[in-house]
N, C-alpha and C positions, 0 to 999 in steps of 0.2 A: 938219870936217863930220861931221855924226850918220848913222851909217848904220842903215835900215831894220830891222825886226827884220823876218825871214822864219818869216811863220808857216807852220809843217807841216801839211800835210791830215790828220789823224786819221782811221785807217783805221777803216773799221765794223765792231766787234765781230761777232764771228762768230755767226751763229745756230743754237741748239743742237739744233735738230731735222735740220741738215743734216751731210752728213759732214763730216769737215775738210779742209782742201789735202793733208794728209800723207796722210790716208786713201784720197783720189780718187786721189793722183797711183799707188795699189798696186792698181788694178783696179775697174769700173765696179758700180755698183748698178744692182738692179729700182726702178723708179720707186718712192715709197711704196704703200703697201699699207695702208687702215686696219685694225685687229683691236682687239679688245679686249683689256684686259690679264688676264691670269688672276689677279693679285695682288688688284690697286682695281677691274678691274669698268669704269675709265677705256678709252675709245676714245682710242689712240695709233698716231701714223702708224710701219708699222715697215719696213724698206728690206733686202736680203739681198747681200749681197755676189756678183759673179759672178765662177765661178774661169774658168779656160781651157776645161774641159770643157762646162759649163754656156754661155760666149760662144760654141763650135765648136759644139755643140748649138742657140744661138739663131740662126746664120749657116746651117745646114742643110749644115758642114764635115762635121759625122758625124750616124750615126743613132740612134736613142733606145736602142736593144738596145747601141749602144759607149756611150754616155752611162751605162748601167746596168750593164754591165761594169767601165768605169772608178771607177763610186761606189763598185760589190763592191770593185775592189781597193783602194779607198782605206780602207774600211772593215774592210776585216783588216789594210790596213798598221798603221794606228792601234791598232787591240788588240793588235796582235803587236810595238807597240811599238818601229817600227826610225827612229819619228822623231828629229830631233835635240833638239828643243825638252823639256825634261822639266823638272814644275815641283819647288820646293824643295819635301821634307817637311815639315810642319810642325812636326812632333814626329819626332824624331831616334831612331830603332830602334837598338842594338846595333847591331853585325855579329851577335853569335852568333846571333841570333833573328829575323833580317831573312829576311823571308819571297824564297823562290827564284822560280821561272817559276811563272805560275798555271795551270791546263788551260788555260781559255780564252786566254791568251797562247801556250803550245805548239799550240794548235789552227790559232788563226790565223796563227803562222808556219808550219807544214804548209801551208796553205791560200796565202798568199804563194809560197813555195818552189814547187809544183806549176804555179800560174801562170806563175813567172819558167821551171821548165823549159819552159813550154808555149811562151814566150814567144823561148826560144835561150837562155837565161841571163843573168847581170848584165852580162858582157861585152859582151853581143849589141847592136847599135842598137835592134831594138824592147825590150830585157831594160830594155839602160839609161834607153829614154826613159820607158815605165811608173813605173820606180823613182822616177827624180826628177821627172818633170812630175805621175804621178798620185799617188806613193805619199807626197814631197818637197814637194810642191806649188811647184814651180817655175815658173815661167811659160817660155813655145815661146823665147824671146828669149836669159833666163837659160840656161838649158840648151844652146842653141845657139853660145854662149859659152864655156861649159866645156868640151864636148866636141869630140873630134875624132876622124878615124879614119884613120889613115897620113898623119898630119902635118900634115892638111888640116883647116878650120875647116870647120863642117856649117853650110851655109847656111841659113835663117827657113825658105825653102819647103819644104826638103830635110826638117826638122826636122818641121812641121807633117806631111808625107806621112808621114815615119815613125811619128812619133804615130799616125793615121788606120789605117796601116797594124797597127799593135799594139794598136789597142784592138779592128779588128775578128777575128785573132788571140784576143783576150780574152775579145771577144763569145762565140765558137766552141766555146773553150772553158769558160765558164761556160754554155755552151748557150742562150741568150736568142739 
């Protein structure tokens, strides 16, 4: 007896204006946006990633003054450089001549440092949750994972309150 050949459904090519599965499944987009391009001058749809801050910001979990706290800190963690991700040089310096700390990288760790004392320290549940959800960019889930305190896993909401609780700490402290 001849058996059937089973033909496979061919999946639909993915369409390039939208994000991909791997993309979606790492946190949601703003709807498109049309703008122009500053290169060609072409109108192209453009979509922006939302982090945790920005989602707790659109749900009205926190307020625009911790939303703007949060971005301050994220924006001197990045110059002061305590992220993990660092790309390759392109072109390979010596050691002898390989440039040290630059001001504005000692600045913005000054700047880091002064928030995490404000904050109780790296220790602290609000120290640590700034560090990795805002500074890391971890997501409430991730973080709630890792961490624990006297042995115990730190719940989603638990997590979430703390966050809430340290970014208005952060507000306070950057004065907004």
């Amino acid at each position: 007896m001849a058996r059937r050949k089973r033909h496979r459904h061919q999946p639909k090519p993915p369409a390039l204006h939208e994000p991909s599965r791997w993309r979606l499944q790492h946190g949601d987009f703003t709807p498109p946006v049309r703008e122009a391009d500053p290169e060609t001058g072409l109108t192209v749809p453009r979509r922006r990633a939302i982090d945790t801050l920005g989602l707790m910001l659109s749900r009205g979990t926190i307020r625009p003054a911790m939303h703007a706290a949060g971005e301050a800190f994220r924006g001197a963690f990045r110059a002061a450089a305590f992220n993990r991700l660092r790309a390759t040089p392109l072109i390979r310096v010596p050691a002898a001549t390989r440039e040290t700390l630059t001001e504005r990288t000692a600045t913005a760790r000054e700047h880091v440092a002064r928030a995490m004392d404000a904050l109780g320290g790296p220790a602290s549940p609000a120290g640590s949750a700034i560090w990795h959800m805002v500074g890391c960019e971890l997501s409430i889930l991730e973080w709630d994972a890792r961490q624990g305190w006297g042995g115990r896993p730190v719940g989603h909401v638990q997590a979430q309150g703390i966050l809430v609780a340290a970014l208005g700490v952060l507000a306070r402290h950057y004065r907004l």
